[in-house]
C-alpha positions in Angstrom: 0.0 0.0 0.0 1.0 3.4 -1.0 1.9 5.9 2.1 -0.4 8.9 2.0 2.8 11.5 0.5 3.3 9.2 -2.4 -0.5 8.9 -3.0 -0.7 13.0 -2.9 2.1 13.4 -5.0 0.7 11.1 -7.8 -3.3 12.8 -7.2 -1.2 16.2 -7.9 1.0 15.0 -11.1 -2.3 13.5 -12.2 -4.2 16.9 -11.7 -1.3 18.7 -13.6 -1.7 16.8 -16.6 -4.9 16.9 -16.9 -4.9 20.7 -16.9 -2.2 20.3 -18.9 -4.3 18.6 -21.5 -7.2 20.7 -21.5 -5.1 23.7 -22.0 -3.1 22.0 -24.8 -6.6 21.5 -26.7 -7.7 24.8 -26.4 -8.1 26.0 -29.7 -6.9 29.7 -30.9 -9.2 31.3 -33.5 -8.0 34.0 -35.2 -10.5 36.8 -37.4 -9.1 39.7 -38.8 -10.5 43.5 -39.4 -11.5 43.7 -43.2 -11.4 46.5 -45.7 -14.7 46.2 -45.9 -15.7 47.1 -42.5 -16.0 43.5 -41.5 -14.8 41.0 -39.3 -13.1 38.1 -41.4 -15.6 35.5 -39.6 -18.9 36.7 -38.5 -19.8 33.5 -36.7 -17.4 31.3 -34.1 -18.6 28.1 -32.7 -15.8 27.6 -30.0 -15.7 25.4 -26.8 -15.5 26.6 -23.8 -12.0 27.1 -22.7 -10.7 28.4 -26.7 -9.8 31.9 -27.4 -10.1 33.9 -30.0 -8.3 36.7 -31.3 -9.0 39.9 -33.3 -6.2 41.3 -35.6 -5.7 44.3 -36.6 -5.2 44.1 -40.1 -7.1 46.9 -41.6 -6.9 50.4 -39.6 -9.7 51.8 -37.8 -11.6 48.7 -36.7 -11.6 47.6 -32.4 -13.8 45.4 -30.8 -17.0 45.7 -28.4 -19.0 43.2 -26.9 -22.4 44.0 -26.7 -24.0 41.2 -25.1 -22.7 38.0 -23.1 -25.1 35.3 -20.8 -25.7 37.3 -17.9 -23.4 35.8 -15.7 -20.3 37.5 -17.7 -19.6 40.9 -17.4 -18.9 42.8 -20.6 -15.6 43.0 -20.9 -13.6 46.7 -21.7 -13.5 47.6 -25.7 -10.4 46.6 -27.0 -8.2 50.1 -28.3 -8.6 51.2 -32.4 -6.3 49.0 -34.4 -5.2 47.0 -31.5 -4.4 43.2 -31.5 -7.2 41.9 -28.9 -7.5 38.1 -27.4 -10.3 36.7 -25.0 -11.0 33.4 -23.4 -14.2 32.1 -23.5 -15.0 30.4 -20.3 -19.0 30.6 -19.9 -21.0 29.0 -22.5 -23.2 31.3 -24.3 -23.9 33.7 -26.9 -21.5 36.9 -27.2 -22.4 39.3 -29.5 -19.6 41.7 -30.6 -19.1 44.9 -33.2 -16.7 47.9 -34.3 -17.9 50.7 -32.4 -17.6 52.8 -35.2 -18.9 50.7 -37.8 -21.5 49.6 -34.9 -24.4 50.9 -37.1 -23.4 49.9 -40.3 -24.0 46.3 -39.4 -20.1 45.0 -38.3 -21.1 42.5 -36.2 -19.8 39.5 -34.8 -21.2 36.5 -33.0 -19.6 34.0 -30.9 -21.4 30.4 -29.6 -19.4 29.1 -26.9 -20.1 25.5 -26.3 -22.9 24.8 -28.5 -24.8 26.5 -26.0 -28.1 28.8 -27.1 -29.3 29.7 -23.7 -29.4 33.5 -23.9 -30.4 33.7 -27.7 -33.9 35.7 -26.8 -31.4 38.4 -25.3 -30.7 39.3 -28.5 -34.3 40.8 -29.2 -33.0 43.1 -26.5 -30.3 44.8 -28.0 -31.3 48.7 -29.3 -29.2 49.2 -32.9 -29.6 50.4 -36.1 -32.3 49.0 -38.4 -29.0 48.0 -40.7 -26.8 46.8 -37.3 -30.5 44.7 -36.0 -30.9 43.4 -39.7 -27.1 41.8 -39.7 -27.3 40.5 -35.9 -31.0 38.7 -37.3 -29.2 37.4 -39.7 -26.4 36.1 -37.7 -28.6 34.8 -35.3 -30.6 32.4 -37.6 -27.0 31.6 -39.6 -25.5 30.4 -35.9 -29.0 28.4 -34.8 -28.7 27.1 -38.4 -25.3 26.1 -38.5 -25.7 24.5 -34.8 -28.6 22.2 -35.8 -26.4 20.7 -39.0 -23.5 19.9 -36.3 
């Protein structure tokens, strides 16, 4: 029989490979600024745990979440034409834009974890008639896209 240090020590090498593990299959999605005053990807299906990155490849463009699930507090705009990473740790719908090109519809939306619960807080969100047109449409692309995975 193991003595109790030996059993601890092998508990806390397991536990350290298992984070290990989870961390190593995180997944890093990248989307880029466009010319045309659009992110590169509109919709991310990531798991929870995966980050995604915005880069700054065309000038003028940041990034502002404008809804997460409820239990995530939005986090701070990134700077104009600044490289910007988050980690998605809450499952959920995050729904993101350029604040300048907020009302011109450059929108982004990310699904974390396959999970839909706070899709009706979408109907909440005040924007343009072109920004609300683009965020319906992403809406009913990422329920589609969910239901065909």
């Amino acid at each position: 029989m193991y003595p109790f240090k030996e059993l601890l020590n092998i508990l806390s090498l397991w536990i350290a490979l298992f984070a290990f593990t989870k961390a190593a299959l995180a997944e890093a999605i990248r989307i880029e600024f466009t010319e045309f005053d659009t992110y590169s990807m509109e919709i991310a299906h990531v798991d929870v745990g995966d980050t995604v990155e915005w880069l700054p490849t065309n000038e003028g463009h940041n990034v502002e979440f404008i809804l997460t699930p409820r239990t995530v507090s939005l986090p701070k705009k990134s700077r104009m034409n600044e490289f910007h990473s988050m980690i998605f740790e809450e499952p959920g719908i995050y729904v993101y834009g350029c604040t300048p090109h907020l009302n011109t519809g450059m929108l982004g939306l990310i699904v974390v974890g396959g999970d839909f619960h706070n899709i009706e807080d979408t109907d909440e969100i005040v924007l343009s008639p072109v920004a609300q047109s683009v965020l319906n449409r992403l809406v009913m692309k990422a329920k589609s896209e969910s239901e065909s995975r």
